[in-house]
C-alpha positions as CSV (number, residue, x, y, z in Angstrom):
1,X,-17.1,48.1,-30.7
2,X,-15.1,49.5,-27.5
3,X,-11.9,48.8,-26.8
4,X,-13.6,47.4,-23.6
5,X,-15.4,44.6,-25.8
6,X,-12.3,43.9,-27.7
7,X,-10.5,43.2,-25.2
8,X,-12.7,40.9,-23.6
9,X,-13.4,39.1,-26.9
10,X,-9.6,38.6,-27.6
11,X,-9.7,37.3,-23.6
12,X,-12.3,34.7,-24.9
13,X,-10.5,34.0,-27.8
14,X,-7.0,33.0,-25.9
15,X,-9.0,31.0,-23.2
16,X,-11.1,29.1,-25.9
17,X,-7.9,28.6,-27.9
18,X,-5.6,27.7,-24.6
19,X,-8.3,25.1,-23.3
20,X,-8.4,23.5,-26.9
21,X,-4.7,22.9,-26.7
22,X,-5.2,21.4,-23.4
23,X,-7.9,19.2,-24.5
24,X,-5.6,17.7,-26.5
25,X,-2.8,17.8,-24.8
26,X,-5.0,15.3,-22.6
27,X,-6.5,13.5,-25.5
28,X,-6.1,9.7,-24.8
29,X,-3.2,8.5,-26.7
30,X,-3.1,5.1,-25.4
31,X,-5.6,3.1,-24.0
32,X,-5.2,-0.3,-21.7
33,X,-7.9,-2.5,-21.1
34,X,-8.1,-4.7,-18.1
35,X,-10.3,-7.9,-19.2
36,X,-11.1,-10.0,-16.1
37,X,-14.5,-11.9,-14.8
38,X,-15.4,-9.7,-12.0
39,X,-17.5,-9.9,-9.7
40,X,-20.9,-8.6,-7.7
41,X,-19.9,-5.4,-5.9
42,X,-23.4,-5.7,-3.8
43,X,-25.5,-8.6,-2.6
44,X,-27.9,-7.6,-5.0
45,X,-25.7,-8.2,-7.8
46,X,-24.9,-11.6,-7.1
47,X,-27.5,-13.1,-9.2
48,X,-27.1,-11.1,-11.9
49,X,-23.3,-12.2,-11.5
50,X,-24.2,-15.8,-11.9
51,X,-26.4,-15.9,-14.4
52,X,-24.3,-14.5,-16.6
53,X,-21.5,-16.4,-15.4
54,X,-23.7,-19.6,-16.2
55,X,-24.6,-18.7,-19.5
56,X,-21.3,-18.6,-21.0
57,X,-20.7,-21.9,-22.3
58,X,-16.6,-20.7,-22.6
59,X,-16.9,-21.0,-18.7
60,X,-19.3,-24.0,-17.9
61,X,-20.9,-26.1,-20.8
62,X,-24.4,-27.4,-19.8
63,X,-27.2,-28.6,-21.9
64,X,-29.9,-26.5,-22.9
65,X,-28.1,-23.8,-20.9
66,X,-31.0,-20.6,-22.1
67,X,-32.1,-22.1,-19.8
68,X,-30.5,-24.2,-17.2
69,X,-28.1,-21.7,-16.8
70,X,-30.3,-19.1,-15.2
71,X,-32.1,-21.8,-13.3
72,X,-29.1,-22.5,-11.5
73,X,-27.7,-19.2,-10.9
74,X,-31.0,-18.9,-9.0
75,X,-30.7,-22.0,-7.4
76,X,-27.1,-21.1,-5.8
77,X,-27.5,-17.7,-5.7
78,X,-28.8,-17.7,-1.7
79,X,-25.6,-19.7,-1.0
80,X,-23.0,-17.2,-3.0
81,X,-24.6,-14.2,-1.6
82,X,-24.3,-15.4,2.4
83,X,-20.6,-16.1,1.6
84,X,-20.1,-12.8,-0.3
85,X,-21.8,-11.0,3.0
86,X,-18.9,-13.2,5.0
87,X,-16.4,-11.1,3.2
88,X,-17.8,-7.8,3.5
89,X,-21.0,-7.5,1.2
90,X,-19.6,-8.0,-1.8
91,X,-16.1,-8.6,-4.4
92,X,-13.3,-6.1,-3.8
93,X,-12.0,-7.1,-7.4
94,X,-13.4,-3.4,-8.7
95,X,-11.8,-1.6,-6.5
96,X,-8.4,-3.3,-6.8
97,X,-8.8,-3.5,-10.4
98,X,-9.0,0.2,-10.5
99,X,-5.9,0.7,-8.2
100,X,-3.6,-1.7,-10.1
101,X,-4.9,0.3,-13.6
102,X,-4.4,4.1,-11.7
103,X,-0.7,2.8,-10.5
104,X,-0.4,1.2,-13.9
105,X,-0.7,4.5,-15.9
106,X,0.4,7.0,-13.2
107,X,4.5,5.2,-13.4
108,X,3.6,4.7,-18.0
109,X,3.0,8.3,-18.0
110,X,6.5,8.6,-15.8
111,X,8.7,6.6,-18.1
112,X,7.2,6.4,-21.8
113,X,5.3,9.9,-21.8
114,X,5.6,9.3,-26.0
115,X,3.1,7.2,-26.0
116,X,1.0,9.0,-23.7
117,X,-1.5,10.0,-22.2
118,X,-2.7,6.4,-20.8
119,X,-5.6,5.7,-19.7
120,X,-7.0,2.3,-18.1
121,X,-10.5,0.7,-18.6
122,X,-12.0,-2.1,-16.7
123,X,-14.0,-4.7,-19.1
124,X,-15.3,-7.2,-17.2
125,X,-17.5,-10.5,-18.5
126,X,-19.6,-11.0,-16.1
127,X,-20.8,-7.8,-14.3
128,X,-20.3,-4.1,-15.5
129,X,-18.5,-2.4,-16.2
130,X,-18.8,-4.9,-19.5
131,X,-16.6,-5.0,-22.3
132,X,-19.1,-3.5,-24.7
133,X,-19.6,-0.2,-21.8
134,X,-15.7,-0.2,-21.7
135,X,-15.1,-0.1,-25.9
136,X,-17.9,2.3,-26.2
137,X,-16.0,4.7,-24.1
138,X,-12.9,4.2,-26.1
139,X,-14.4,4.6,-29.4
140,X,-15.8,8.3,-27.6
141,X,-12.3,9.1,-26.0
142,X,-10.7,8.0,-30.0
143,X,-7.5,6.6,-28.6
144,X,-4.7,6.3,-31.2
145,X,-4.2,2.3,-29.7
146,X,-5.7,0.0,-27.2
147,X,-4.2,-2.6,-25.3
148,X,-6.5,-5.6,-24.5
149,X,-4.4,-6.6,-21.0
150,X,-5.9,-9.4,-19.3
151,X,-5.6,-9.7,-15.5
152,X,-5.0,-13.5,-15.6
153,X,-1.2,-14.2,-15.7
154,X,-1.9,-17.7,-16.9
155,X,-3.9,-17.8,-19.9
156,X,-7.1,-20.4,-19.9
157,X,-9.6,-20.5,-22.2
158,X,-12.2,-20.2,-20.2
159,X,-11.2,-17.2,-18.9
160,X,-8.6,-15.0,-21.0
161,X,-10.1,-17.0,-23.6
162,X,-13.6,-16.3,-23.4
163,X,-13.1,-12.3,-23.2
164,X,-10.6,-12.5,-26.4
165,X,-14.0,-14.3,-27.8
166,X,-16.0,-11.2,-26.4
167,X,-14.0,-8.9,-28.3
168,X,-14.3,-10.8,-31.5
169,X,-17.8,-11.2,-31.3
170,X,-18.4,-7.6,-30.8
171,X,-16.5,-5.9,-33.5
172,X,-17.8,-8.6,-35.8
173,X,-21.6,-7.5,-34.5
174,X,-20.7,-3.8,-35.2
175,X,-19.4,-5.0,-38.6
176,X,-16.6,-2.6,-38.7
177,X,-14.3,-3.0,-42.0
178,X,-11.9,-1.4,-39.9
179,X,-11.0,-0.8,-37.0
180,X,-10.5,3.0,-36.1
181,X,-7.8,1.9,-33.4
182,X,-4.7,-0.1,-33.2
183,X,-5.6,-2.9,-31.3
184,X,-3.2,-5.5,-29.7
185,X,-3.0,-8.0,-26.7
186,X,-1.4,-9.2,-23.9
187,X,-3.1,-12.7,-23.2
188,X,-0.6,-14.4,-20.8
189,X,2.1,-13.6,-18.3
190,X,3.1,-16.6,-16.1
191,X,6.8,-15.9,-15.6
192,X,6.7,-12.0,-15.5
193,X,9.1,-10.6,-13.0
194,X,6.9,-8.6,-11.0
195,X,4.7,-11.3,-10.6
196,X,7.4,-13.7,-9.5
197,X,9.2,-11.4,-7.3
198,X,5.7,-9.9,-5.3
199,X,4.9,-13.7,-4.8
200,X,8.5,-14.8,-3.4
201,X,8.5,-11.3,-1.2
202,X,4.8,-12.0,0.0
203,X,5.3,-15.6,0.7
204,X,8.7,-15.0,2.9
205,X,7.0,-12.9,4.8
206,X,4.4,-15.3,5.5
207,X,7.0,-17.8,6.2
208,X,8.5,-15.6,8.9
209,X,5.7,-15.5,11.5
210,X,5.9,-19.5,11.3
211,X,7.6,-21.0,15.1
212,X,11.4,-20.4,14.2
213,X,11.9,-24.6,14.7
214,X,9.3,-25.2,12.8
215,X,11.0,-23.7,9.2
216,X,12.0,-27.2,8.1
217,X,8.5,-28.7,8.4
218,X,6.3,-25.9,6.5
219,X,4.9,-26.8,3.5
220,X,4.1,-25.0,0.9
221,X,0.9,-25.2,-1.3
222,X,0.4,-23.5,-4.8
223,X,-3.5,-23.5,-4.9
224,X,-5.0,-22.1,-8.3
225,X,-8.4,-22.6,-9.5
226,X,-9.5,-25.5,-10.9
227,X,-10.2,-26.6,-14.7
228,X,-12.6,-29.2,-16.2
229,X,-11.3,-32.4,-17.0
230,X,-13.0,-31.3,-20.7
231,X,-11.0,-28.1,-20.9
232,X,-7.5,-29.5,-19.9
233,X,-7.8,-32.9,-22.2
234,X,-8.4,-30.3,-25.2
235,X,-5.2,-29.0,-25.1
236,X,-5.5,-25.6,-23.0
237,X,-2.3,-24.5,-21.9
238,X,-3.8,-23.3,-18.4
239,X,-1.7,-26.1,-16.4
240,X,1.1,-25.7,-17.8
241,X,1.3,-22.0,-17.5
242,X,0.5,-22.5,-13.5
243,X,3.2,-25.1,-13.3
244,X,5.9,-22.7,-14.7
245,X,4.6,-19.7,-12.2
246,X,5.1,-21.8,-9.4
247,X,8.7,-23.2,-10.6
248,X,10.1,-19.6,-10.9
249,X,8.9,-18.7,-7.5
250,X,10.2,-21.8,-6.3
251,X,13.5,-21.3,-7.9
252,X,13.7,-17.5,-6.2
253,X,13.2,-19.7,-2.8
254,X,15.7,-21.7,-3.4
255,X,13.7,-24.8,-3.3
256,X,14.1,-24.5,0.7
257,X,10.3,-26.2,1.3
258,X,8.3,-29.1,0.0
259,X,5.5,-27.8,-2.0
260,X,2.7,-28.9,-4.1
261,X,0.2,-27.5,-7.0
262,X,-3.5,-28.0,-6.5
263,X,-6.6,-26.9,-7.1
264,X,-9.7,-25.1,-5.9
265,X,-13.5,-24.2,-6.8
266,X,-14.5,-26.9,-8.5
267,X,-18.3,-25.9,-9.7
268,X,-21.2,-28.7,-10.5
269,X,-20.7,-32.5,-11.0
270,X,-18.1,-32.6,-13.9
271,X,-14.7,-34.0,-13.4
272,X,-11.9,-31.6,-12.3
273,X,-8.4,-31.2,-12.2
274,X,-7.3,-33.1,-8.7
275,X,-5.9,-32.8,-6.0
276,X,-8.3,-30.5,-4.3
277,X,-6.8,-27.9,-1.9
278,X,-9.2,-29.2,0.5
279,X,-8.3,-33.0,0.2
280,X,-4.5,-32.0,0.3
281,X,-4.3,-30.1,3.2
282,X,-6.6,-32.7,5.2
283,X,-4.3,-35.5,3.5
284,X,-1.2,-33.7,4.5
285,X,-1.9,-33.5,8.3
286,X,-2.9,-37.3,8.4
287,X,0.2,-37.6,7.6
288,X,1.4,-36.0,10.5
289,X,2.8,-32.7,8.9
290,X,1.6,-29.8,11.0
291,X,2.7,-26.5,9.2
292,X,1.3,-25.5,6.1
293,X,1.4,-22.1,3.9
294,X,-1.3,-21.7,1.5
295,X,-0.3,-19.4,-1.5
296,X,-3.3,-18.1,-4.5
297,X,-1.1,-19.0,-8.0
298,X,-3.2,-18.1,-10.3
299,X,-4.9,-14.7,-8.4
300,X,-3.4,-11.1,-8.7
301,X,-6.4,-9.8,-6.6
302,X,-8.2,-10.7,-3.6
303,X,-11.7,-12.0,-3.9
304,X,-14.1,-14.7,-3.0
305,X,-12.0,-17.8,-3.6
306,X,-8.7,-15.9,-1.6
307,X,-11.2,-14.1,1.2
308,X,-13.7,-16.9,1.3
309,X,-12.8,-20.6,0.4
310,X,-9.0,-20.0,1.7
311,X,-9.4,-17.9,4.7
312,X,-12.7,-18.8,6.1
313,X,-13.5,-22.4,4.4
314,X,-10.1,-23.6,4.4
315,X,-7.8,-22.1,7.0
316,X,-10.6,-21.7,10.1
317,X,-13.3,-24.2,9.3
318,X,-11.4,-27.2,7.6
319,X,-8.5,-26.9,10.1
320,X,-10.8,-26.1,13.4
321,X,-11.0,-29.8,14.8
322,X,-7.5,-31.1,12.9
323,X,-4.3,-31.5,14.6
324,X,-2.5,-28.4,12.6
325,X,-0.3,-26.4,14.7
326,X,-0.6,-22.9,11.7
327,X,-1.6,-22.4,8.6
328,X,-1.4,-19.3,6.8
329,X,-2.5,-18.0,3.4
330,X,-0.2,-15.4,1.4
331,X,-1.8,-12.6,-0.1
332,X,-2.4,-11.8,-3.8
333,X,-0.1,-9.6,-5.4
334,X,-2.7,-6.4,-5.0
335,X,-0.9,-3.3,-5.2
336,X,2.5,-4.8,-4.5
337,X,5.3,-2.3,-5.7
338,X,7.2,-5.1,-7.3
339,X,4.0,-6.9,-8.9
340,X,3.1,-3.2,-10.4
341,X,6.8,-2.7,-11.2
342,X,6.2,-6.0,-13.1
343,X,3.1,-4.8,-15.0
344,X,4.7,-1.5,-15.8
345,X,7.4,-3.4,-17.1
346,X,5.0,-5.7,-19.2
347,X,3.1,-2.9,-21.1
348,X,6.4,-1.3,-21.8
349,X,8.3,-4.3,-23.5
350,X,4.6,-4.9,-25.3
351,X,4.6,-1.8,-26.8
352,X,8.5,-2.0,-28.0
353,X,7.7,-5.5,-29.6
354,X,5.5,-4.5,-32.1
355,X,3.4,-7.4,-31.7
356,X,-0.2,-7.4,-31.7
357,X,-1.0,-11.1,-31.5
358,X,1.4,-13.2,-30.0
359,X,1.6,-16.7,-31.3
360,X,0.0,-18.9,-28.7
361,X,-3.2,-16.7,-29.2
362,X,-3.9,-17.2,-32.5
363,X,-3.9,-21.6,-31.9
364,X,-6.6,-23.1,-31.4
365,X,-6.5,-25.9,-28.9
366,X,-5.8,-29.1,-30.9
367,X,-8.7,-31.1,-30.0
368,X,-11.2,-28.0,-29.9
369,X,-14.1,-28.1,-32.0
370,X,-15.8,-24.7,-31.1
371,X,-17.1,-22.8,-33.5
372,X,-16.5,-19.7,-31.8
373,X,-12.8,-20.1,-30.8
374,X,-12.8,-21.1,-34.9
375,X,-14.0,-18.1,-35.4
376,X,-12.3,-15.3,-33.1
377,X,-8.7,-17.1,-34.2
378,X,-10.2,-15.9,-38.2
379,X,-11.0,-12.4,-37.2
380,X,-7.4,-11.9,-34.4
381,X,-5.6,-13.4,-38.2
382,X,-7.8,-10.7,-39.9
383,X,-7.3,-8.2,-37.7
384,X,-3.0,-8.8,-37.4
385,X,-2.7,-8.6,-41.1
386,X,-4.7,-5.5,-41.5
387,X,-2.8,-3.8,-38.9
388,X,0.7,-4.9,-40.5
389,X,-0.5,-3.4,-43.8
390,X,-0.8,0.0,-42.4
């Protein structure tokens, strides 16, 4: 062999050994998980969206719902799909999703680079990517940890709870004895600071372009989404939760304006929490009051019910022949630097805890009789235990 060649195979030798080390120098270290619902990102996905949406009995309980369940997603899904093309063709819960998990990572990497490299991965319930699509890629990129982070700040069952029920079900389906991560989760976040201080910040602003004599008679409304009647009397903790969000934002205003907490999207013919935002703001100017500030609770992104039912249903079509001289609507969070300083700050303190399950997620409501909650409270016990034994 010439020296030529040797020198070219000793070339080879240092690129395939320097690109090794930085494969895994970039190897996945931790991973976070972003559980939420979301949403069709085309009109065409709209059914899709709602079938599964009405299949899952966590969500909306319905009898003989094989079948029912897809019978009305088709029966609605003309309706949904005209309102999603009122907000631009389809949800924009992807794309912010994506944003909050790149801004997420980008500051972890900054501050805790032990525990790093991060990377975030969208699991969604309803439309893809799904939870089993986003594990699948976790298992490939072999992750030392994974954080299961859900993107409601106020845990409910049938939301948080029914992807932690996801989970469950699909690691008992794969029938792993073990599991070849550390897995841990962060299931509820009502009084976090980032999400308190983005809120106050966004809803001051708001509160500035009202008429400068009017800043005594603006009233403030704390609108979340609405629960069953059945959910809340079982003991789910989703109203409380709210209530305490909107308490600390109150507190950082000072308690300078009236407010109220009530509720939105209500879905078939069951009862559900009242007041309705609707009925509220209609009762409020009957009685003569003529500002109001609508502010989304229980959202950390925009979407249908902050785009749609607040902006368009709400503030222009409800209001159009009513004696109201403004109402507003704050933003979600988003990308807010303080709600992502918040989320930062969340992931951080989760990974110093060392806890993997917090306490509140491993009750079952008390007057619960599902089999599957049952069940995926069993396997979170199993799966703590494990983990501590390591």
């Amino acid at each position: 062999m010439s020296s030529i060649e040797v020198g070219i195979k000793m070339n080879q030798s240092i690129r395939q050994l320097s690109s090794a080390k930085t494969n895994e120098e970039k190897k996945v270290k931790t991973a976070i998980l972003m559980l939420n619902m979301g949403g069709p990102k085309t009109i065409a996905d709209v059914e899709p969206f709602l079938r599964e949406l009405f299949l899952d009995n966590d969500i909306i309980k319905l009898p003989l719902q094989k079948w029912l369940g897809p019978f009305i997603a088709k029966r609605r899904t003309a309706k949904v799909a005209k309102k999603y093309s009122e907000i631009g063709g389809g949800s924009p819960l992807h794309e912010w999703t994506n944003r909050q998990g790149s801004l997420l990572i980008e500051r972890l990497n900054q501050i805790r680079p032990n525990n790093g490299p991060y990377k975030y991965y969208i699991g969604f319930r309803y439309t893809p990517p799904t939870l089993s699509e986003a594990f699948k890629q976790i298992e490939c990129d072999k992750p030392e940890r994974v954080i299961a982070f859900s993107q409601y700040a106020q845990y409910c069952c049938n939301t948080t709870g029914s992807s932690v029920n996801q989970i469950a079900k699909y690691f008992q389906q794969q029938q792993q004895q073990k599991l070849s991560f550390h897995l841990s989760f962060i299931d509820r976040w009502p009084i976090n600071s980032g999400l308190i201080n983005s809120f106050t910040e966004l809803i001051n602003n708001e509160l500035k372009q009202f008429p400068v004599n009017s800043s005594n008679e603006i009233i403030l409304l704390f609108t979340a989404h609405s629960l069953p009647l059945n959910s809340v009397n079982v003991g789910d903790t989703y109203t409380m939760e709210v209530s305490s969000t909107v308490m600390e934002v109150m507190k950082q205003l000072k308690f300078r304006h009236p407010f109220r907490l009530v509720w939105q999207s209500k879905v078939g013919p069951v009862p559900w929490q009242a007041p309705a935002t609707d009925d509220v703001i209609k009762g409020f100017i009957e009685k003569g009051y003529r500002n109001i500030l609508l502010i989304p609770i229980s959202f950390v992104n925009e979407h249908i019910e902050t785009l749609h039912e607040l902006d368009i249903e709400y503030c222009k079509e409800l209001v159009e022949n009513l004696p109201i001289k403004m109402i507003r609507r704050c933003p979600a969070p988003n990308d807010h630097p303080l709600f992502i300083d918040g989320i930062v700050q969340l992931i951080d303190e989760h990974l110093e805890s060392g806890v993997d399950v917090s306490p509140q997620l491993l009750l079952q409501c008390p007057l619960c009789v599902k089999k599957v909650c049952k069940d995926t409270r069993l396997w979170l016990k199993e799966l703590q235990n494990q983990q501590q034994q390591q």
